[in-house]
N, C-alpha and C positions, 0 to 999 in steps of 0.2 A: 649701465653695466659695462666694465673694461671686457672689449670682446676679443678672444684668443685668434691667435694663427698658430696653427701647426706650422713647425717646420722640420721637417722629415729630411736627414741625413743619408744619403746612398753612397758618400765617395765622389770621386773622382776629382781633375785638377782642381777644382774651388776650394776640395780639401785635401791639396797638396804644398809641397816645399819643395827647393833646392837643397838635397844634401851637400852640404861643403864639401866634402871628399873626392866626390867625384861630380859633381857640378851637373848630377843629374837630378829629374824631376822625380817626389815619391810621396807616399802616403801619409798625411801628418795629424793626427786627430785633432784639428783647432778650432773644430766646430766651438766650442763652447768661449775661448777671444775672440771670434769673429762674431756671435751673438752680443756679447757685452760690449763691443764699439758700435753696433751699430742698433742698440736697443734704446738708447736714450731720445733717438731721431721719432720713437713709438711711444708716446705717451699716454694715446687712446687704446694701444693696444699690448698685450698680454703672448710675450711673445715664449712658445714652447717649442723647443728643439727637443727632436728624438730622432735615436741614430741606428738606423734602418740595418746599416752596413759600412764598408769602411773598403771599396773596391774598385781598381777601377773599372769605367762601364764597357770596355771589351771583357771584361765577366759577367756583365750582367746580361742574366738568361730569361726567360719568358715566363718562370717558377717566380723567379724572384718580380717580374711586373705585375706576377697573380697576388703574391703575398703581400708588395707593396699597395694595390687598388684596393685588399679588404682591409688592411691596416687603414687607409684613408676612411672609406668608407664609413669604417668601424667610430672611428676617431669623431667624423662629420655628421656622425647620427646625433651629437652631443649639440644640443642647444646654445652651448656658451661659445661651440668654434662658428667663427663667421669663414674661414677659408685654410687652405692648404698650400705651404711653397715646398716644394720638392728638389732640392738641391741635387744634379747629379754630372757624369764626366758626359763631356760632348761626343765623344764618337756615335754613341746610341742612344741620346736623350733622344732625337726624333721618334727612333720604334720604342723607346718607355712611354714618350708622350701618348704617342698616339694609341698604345693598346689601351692606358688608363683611359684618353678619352670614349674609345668602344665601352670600356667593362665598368666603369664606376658609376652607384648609383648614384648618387649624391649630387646635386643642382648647385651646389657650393662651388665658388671656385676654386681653381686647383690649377698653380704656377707650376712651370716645371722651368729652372733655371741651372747655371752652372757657369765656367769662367773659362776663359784661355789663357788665362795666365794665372800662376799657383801664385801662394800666397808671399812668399820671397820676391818676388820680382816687382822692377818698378813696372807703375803702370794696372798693379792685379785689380783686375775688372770686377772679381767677384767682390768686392761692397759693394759697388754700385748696381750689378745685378739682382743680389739678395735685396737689399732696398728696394729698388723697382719691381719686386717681384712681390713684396710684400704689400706695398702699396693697391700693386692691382689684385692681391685675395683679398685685401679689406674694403674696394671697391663695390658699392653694392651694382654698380653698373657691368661687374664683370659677374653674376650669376646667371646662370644656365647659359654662357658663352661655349661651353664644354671647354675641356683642357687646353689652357695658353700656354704657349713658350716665350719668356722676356729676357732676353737680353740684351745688351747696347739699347735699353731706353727702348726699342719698338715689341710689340706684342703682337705674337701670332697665333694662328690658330692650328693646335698641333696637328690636324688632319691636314694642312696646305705645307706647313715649313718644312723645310732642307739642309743641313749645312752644306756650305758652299762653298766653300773654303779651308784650308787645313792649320791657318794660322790667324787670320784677321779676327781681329773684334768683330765685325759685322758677320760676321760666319752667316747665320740663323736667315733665310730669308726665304719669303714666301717668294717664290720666282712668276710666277703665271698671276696671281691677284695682288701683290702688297702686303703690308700689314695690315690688322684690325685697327691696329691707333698704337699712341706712343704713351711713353710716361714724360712730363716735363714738370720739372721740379717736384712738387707734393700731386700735380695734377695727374689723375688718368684721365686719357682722353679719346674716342672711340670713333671711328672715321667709317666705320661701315661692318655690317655683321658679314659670318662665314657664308661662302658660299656655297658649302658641300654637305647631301644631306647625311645624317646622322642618324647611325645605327646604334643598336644597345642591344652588347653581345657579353654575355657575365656566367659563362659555365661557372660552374665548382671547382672544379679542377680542370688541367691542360691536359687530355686524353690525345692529342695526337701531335705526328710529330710534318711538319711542312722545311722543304727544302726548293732555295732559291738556283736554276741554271741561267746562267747567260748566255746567249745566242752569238755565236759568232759564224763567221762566212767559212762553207766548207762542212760545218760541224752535222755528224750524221745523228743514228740514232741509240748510238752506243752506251751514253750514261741515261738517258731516259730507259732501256730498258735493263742496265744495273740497278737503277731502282727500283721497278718491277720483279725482277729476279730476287732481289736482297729483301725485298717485302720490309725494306724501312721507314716508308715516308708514306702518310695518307692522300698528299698534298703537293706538288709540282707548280712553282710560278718559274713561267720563262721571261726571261727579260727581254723581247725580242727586239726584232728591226724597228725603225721609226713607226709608222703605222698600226704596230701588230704582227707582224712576219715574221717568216721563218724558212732556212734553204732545204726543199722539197724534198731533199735525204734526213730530215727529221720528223717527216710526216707517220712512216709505220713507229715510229716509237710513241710518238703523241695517242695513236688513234690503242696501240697495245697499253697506255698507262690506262685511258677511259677503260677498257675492255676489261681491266681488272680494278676498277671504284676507285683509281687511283684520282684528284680530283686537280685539271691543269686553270690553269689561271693565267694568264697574257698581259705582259707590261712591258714599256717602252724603256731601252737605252736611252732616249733623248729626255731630256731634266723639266722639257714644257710639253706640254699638248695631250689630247688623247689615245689610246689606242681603240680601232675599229673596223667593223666586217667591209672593210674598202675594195680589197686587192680580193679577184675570183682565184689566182692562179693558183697551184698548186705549192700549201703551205702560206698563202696569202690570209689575211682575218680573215675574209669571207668562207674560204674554206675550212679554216680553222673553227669558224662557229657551225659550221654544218656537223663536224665532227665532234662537238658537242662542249670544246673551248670555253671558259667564261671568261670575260673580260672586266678587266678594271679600272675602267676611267683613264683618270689621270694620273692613280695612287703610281709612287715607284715599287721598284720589285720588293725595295723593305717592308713597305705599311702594307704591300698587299699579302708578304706573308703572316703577318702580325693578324690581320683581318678574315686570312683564310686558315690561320692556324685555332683562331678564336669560334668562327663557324663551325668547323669540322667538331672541335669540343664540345659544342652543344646537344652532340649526338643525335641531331636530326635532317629528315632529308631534300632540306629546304634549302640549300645551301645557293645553291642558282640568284636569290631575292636578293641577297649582299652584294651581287657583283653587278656589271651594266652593259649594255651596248649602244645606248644611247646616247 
């Protein structure tokens, strides 16, 4: 039996043009010539486009990562689909990525892809990604990998990758471990599993709303307790200093967010390593976890708001188990 891949349209450059006019970049619905050139390369497989949306992904909101995971999900309950490619813009493929890999039930795989170059331009990356992208959802080596991101031929694992760049094909990269493996030619090929373990976080709906600050030198306690005041956000990740830190004039705002269930999370400015209870000083991790702080690995301040926006929805008050100090 010819076995189906979804492939789920969201927007962004893969499904963009040069307007001649003005020699800028914009929305072109050509999803359905970009399936036709590159369907004949699939003869074992049964290729279905559906189009999600038509935006680019600095629109895309956390509603629309819930709707697209049950639409996947939906789709992958179906016995004839073997896997999912997920076309989307690069600014925010990382936090689409990585929420579907929390929320979806489904053990199928599920590509998430897109291009840096629209479809006018020499050089447009996105056939070769769509192809490698589908390669590795008809892959049965890539089941229960949780959600990959493939671009330029390497696959990552969307709890590790980053974009890294504002231009380069190579954008995509897991910076601290590699990739999982590459695509070369028809072959996928798999160099080592994820290293990060794996939660399964699938509210019904998005009940709360999380907001990211960045820590900088000087900075007191003035927008931590406008959010307090403004009773908008369930959820506070700081980006803090290398380690976990933070300068000791942000401490009463930190300890008045906890005092009112407001719930703070700690992630690191720097792009490798973790954060942890290191530094005793005042607004140091150590102190920070005294005050009741949860920290986050290695996630950046994106994926931990995605993670801690997705906890808090589940409406229970376990929420501490998703995070680490370890």
């Amino acid at each position: 039996m010819m076995q189906k891949i979804l492939i789920l349209f969201t927007g962004g450059t893969i499904s963009m043009t040069t307007d001649l006019s003005t020699k800028k970049t914009v929305l072109d619905d050509s999803n359905i010539d970009l399936i036709s050139s590159i369907s004949k390369r699939f003869q074992n497989n049964e290729l279905v486009p559906l189009v999600f949306s038509m935006k680019p992904s600095p629109a895309m909101t956390p509603n629309d990562m819930c709707r697209i995971g049950q639409l996947i999900d939906e789709k992958l309950s179906q016995d004839d689909y073997a896997g999912c490619v997920v076309t989307h813009g690069t600014d925010t493929l990382e936090e689409t990525s990585y929420f579907l890999d929390l929320f979806l039930q489904t053990r199928k795989p599920v590509v998430v892809t897109g291009s840096m170059r629209n479809y006018s331009e020499l050089g447009y990356d996105g056939f070769s990604n769509l192809v490698s992208s589908i390669l590795v959802a008809g892959n049965p080596a890539s089941i229960n990998r949780g959600v990959l991101v493939c671009l330029n031929d390497e696959i990552n694992s969307a709890s590790e990758v980053t974009k890294t760049h504002t231009l380069a094909l190579d954008t995509f990269k897991s910076m601290e471990f590699g990739p999982l493996g590459i695509v070369d030619e028809q072959d996928v090929i798999y160099y080592r599993e994820s290293v990060k373990h794996k939660y399964h976080l699938t509210p019904s709906q998005l009940t709360a709303r999380v907001d990211i600050i960045k820590v900088t030198t000087g900075m007191d306690s003035s927008l931590l307790n406008y959010y307090v005041e403004s009773k908008l956000v369930n959820g506070i990740v700081l980006e803090a200093f290398g380690r976990g830190n933070v300068p000791p004039t942000m401490v009463d705002g930190i300890k008045n967010a906890i005092n009112h269930g407001i719930k703070v999370v700690v992630t690191s400015r720097c792009p490798k390593g973790r954060v942890r209870d290191t530094y005793a000083y005042a607004g140091g991790g150590a102190h920070l976890k005294e005050l009741g702080v949860l920290f986050s690995g290695d996630l950046s301040s994106q994926k931990s708001r995605i993670k801690l926006l997705l906890a808090l929805s589940l409406n229970n008050d376990n929420i501490d188990q998703y995070f680490e100090i370890a």
